[in-house]
N, C-alpha and C positions, 0 to 999 in steps of 0.2 A: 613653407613648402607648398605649392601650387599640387590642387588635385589634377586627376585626370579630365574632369570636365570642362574646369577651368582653361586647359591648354584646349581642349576641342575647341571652346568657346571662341579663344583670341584666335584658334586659327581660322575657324567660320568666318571672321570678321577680317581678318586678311585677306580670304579668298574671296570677300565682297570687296574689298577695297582692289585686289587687282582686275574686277570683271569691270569695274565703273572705270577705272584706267584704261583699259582697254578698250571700252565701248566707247568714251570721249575723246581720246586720244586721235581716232582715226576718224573723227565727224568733219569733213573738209569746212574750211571755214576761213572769210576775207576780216571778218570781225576782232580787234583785238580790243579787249577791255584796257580802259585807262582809269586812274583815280581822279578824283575830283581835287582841281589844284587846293583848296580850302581843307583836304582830309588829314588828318594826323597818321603820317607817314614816317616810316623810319627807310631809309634807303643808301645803299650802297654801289658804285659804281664800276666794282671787281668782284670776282667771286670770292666767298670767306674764307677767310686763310686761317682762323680761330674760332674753334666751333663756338666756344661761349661767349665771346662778344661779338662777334659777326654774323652766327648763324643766322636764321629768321625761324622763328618758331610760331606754330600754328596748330589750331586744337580744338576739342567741343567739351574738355573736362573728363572725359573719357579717353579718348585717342590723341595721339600729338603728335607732330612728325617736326623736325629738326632739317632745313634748309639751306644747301649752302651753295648753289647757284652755280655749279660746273657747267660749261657750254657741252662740252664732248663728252663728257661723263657726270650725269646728274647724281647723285646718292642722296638720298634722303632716308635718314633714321627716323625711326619711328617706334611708338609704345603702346600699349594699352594699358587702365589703372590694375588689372587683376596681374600683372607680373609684378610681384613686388618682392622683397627679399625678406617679410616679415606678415601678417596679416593671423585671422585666429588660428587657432591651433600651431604657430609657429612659435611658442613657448609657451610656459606657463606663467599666469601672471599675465597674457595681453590683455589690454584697457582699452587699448581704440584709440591710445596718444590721449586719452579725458586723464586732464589729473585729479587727484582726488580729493586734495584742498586749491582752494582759490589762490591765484598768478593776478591779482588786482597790485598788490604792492611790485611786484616786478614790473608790469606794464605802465604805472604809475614810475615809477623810475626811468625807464626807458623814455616813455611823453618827455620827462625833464630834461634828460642829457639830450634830447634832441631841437628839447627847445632852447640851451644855451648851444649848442654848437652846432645843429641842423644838419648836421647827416651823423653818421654813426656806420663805421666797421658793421659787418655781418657779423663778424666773429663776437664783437663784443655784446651786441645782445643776443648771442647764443649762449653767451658766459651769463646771464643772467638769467635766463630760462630756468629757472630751477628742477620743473619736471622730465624726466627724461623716459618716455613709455618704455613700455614692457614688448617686443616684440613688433612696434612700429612698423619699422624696418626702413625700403627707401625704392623708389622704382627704381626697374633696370630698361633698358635697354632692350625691344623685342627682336628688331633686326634692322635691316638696309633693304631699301627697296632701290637698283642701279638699272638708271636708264642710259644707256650707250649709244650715241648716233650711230647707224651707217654711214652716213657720208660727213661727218664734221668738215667743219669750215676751215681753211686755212686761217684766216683773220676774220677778225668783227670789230664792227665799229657803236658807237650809240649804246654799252652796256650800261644796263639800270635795272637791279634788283632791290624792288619798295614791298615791302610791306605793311596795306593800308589797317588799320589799327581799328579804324572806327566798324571796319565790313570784314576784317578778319579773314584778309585776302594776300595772299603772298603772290610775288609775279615776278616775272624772269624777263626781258626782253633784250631785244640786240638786231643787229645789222649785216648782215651778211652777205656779196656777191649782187646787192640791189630787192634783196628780200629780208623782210623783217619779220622774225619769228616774234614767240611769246610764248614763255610755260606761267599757269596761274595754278593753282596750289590753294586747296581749302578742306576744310574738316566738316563734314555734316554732322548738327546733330540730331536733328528727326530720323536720317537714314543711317547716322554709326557708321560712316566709311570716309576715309579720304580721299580726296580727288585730285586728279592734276589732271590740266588741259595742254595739250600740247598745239601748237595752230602758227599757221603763216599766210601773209599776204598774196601769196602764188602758190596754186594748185600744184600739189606731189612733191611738194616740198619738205613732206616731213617725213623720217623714218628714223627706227630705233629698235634697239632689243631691250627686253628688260629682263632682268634677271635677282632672285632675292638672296639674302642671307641672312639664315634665322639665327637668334640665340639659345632658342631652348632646343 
């Protein structure tokens, strides 16, 4: 059960994350960041029809936002670690997910089967987990943050949504009418907020609404 402070907390931290969206968002700008051809890249060239393999996810260990590269309508999920559906005083009996004797001989098990058959089901070493905490619990889900163009494109050309692994950078680009946009996407952790840039190669080229949807 999340206290009262707890929810002021993650909302303070939302309402910093939409002031730096909106202060960046509107900074004109002919500059679009690219990755370094050498960087480890995962990238897809449509927007994600499957949030858990095609999303792009991006984070500082605290906050995280979930990417799925919409031209017309952006949505990006997003979390903080204090929503959780388990945490102290959320039963009795919580531990902190610490077991209370040593998991050496299960890890030790798992090393083997993965050194005769080199990968392994998730499922099945969850079957061998033996501890199962007291009150754990699991994130959820804080809300959607929907960015809406005014004027969408009728078509685009040159879709490429990468994101660079090694700089923890997610980025949107595409082609449109002789102008080429770019949304980039990052989690700070010295400042605790996420960011997204919105930017195009020709002035007053960019507009949008944004709009949220909480869970709690």
């Amino acid at each position: 059960m999340r206290t009262t402070a707890a929810v002021a907390n993650a909302a303070k931290k939302l309402c910093a994350a939409s002031v730096i969206l909106a202060a960046l968002a509107l900074v004109p700008s002919c500059v679009l960041a690219t990755a370094p051809s050498n960087a480890l890249t995962l990238w897809y060239d449509q927007p994600a029809a499957d949030w858990e393999r095609e999303g792009l996810p991006t984070g500082n260990g605290t906050m995280g936002a979930m990417l799925m590269g919409g031209i017309a309508v952006d949505d990006i999920q997003f979390n903080e670690k204090s929503l959780s559906t388990g945490g102290p005083g959320s039963t009795e009996g919580y531990d902190f997910g610490l077991p209370q004797t040593t998991m050496a001989d299960g890890v030790a098990k798992v090393r083997t089967m993965l050194e005769k058959s080199k990968r392994l089901p998730p499922e099945d070493v969850a079957n061998i987990r033996t501890h199962k905490g007291a009150g754990f619990g699991a994130y959820q889900s804080f809300g959607d943050l929907i960015l809406t163009l005014t004027n969408p494109p009728k078509d685009t050309q040159d879709y490429r949504r990468p994101l660079d692994i090694a700089h923890a950078v997610a980025s949107l680009t595409y082609k449109s009418g002789g102008v080429r946009y770019a949304r980039e996407y990052f989690v700070s952790d010295p400042d605790g907020v996420i960011v997204i840039r919105l930017s195009a190669d020709h002035r007053g080229k960019i507009g949008f609404k944004a709009a949220s949807a909480i869970n709690i």
